[in-house]
DOPAPA-397491 format. One record per residue (C-alpha): x, y negated, z negated. Coordinates in Angstrom, 3 decimals. Layout:
REM residues N
SITE         px         py         pz
SITE          X          Y          Z
...
***
This chain:
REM residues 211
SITE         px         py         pz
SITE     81.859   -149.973   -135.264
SITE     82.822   -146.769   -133.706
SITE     86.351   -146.660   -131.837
SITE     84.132   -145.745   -128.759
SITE     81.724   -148.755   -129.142
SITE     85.077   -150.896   -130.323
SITE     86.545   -149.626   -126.757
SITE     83.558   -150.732   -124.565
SITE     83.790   -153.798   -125.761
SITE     87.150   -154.481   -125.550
SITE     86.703   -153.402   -121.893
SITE     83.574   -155.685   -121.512
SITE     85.652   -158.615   -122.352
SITE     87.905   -157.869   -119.566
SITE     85.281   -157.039   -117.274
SITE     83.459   -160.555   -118.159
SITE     86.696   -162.468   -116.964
SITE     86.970   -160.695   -113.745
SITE     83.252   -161.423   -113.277
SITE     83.932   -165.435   -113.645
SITE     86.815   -165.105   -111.090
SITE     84.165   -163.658   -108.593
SITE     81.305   -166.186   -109.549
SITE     79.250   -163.179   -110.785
SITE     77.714   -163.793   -114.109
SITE     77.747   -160.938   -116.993
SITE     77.134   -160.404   -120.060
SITE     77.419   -157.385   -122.655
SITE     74.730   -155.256   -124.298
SITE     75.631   -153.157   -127.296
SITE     72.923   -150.988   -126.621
SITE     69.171   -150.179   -124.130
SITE     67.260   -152.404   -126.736
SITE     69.872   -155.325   -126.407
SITE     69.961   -155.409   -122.833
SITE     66.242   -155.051   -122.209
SITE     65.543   -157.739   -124.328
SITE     68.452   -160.412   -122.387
SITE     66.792   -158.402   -118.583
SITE     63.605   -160.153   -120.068
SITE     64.988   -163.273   -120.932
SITE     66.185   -163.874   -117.652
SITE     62.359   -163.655   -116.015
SITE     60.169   -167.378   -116.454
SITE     56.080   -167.307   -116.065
SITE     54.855   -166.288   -113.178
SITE     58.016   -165.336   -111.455
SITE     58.027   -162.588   -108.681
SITE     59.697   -159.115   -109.764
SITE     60.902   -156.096   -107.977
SITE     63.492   -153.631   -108.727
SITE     65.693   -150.812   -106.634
SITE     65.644   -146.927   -107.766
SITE     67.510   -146.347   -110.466
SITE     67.447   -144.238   -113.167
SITE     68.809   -147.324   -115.622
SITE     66.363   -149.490   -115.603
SITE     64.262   -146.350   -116.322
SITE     66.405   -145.626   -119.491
SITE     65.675   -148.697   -121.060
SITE     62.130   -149.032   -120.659
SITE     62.656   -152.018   -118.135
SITE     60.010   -150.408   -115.228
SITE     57.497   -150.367   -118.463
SITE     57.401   -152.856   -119.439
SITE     57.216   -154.755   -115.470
SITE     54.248   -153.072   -114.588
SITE     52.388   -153.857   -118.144
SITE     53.782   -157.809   -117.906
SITE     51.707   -160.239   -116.277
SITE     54.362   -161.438   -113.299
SITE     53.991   -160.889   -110.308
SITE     55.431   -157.518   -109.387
SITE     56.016   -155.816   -105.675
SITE     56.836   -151.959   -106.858
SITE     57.699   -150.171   -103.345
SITE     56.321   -147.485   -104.850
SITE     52.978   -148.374   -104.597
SITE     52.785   -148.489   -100.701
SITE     51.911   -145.662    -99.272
SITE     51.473   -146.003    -95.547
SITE     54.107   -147.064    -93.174
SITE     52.582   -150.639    -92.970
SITE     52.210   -151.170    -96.401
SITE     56.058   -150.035    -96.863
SITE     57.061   -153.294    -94.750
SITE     54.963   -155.446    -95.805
SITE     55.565   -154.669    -99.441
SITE     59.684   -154.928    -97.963
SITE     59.128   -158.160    -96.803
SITE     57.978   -159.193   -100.296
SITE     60.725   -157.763   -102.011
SITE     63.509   -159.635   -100.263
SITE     61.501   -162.969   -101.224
SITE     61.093   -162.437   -105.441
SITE     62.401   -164.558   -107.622
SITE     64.469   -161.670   -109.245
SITE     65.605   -158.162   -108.346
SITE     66.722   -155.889   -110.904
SITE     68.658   -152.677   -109.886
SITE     72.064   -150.836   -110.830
SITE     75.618   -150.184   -109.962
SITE     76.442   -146.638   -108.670
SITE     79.699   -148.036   -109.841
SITE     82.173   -151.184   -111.366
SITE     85.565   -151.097   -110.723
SITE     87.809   -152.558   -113.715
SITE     88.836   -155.343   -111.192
SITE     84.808   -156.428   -111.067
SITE     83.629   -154.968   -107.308
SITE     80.103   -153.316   -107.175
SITE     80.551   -149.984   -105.456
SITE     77.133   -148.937   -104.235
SITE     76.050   -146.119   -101.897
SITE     72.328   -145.949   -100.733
SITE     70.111   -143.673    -98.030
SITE     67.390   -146.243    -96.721
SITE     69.692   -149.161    -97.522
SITE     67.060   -151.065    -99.029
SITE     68.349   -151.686   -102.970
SITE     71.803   -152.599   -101.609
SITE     70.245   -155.145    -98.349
SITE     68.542   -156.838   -101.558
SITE     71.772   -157.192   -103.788
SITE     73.567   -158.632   -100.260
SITE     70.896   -160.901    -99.546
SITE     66.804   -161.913   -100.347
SITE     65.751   -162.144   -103.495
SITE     66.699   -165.173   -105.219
SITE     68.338   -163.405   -108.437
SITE     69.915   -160.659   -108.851
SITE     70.556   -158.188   -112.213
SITE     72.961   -155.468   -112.152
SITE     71.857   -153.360   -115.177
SITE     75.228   -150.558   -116.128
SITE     76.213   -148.190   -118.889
SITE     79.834   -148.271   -119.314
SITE     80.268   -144.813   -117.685
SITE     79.769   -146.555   -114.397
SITE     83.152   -148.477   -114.798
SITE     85.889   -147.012   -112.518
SITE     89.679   -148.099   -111.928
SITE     89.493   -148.876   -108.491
SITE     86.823   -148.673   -105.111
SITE     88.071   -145.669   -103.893
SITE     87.670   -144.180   -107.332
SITE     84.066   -145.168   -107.103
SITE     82.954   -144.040   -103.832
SITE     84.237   -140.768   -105.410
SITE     82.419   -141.345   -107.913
SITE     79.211   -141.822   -106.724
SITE     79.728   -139.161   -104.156
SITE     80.363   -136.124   -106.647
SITE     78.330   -137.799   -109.877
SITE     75.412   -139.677   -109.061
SITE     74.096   -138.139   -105.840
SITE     74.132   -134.560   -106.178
SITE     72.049   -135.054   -109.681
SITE     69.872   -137.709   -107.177
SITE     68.929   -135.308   -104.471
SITE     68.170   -132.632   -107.320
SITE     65.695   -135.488   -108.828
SITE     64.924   -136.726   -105.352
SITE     64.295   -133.236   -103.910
SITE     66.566   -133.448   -101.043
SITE     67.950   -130.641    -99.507
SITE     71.935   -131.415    -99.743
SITE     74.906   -129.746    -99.716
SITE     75.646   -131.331   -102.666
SITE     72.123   -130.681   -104.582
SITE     72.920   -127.210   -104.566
SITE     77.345   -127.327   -104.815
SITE     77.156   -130.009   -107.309
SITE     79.566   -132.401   -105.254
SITE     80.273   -134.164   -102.237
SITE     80.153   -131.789    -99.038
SITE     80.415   -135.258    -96.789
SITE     76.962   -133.988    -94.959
SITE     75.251   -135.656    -92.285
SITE     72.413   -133.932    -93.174
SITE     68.568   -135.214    -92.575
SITE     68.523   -135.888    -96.502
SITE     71.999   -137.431    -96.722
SITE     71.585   -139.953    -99.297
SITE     75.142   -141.692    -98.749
SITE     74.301   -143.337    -95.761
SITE     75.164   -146.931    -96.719
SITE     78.410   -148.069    -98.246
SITE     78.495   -151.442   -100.319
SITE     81.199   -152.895   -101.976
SITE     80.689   -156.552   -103.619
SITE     83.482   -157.970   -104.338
SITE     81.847   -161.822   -104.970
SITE     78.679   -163.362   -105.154
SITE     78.671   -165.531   -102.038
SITE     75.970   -167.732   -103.904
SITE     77.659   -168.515   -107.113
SITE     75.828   -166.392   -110.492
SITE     73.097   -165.052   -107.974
SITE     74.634   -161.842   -108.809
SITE     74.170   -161.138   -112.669
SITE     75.542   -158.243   -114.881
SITE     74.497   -156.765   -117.878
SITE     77.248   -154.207   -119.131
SITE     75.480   -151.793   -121.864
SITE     77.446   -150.146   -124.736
SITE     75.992   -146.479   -123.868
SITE     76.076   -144.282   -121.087
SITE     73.232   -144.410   -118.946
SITE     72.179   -143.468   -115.170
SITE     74.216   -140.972   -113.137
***
């Protein structure tokens, strides 16, 4: 094992016990494969699916292998009038489970998350019955104020690039604290316990992955 890998999992380990004290259940992944197969594990027969944007899930292969599995999936991204948006909304917030990410963890075990529409974050407060938090270990942060910064000057200017938003930040490559039409930052989240106990689940991965 590599000092790196021997590092994230020493961290992990911490992380886990922090987790417990905040009725949040985790787990760690050494790697994409690892933690897509224990994402999987999680899901029974003919559960109802959904997941938030993230780039993640994306990573490792999760969105794949949803839309070829035979549950019952509501992908927002399928509605394409402003009708079929909330109705397909209104179906989210009832699946059985809701996959997503963390735009960051602080070493203490809070979820720092910063959305535009709000939706991914409304889910992870409340809805679905199950939430997974899917991370690479280059989400986790000291503290929440390191991870508002975080997210702020690392994840969304590389968003709105992706997202083609036109931001201060897609073009400055960090945080210009806009209130722009295409602001992406305009909800704030910090979790700091699940108020249903192991509603909220986390799967730490050994590799950097996301923004």
């Amino acid at each position: 094992m590599s000092p790196k890998k021997q590092y994230y999992e020493n961290l992990a380990d911490s992380l886990i016990e922090k987790f417990n004290l905040r009725s949040i259940e985790s787990y760690y992944c050494d790697n994409r494969e690892e933690a897509l197969a224990m994402a999987k594990r999680f899901l029974t027969p003919g559960c109802s699916v959904s997941f938030g944007g993230s780039m993640t899930l994306n990573e490792i292969g999760l969105i794949d292998e949803l839309k070829k599995s035979d549950y019952i999936l509501y992908d927002r991204s399928s509605a394409v009038t402003p009708e079929e948006r909330t109705a397909m909304y209104g179906k989210i917030v009832t699946s059985d489970y809701f996959f997503m990410s963390s735009n960051a963890i602080t070493l203490n075990g809070e979820l720092v998350n910063i959305d535009g529409n709000g939706n991914r974050v409304a889910c992870l407060i409340a809805g679905p019955k199950n939430v997974i938090v899917i991370a690479g270990m280059n989400k986790i942060v000291p503290d929440v104020e390191s991870g508002i910064a975080r997210v702020r000057n690392m994840a969304a200017p590389p968003n709105t690039v992706r997202l083609g938003r036109k931001t201060p930040c897609a073009e400055l490559g960090r945080c210009a604290d806009c209130l722009t039409p295409d602001c992406i930052c305009c909800q704030t989240v910090i979790t700091r316990k699940s108020s249903v106990p192991n509603r909220i689940k986390v799967i730490l991965v050994g590799e950097e992955l996301g923004y």
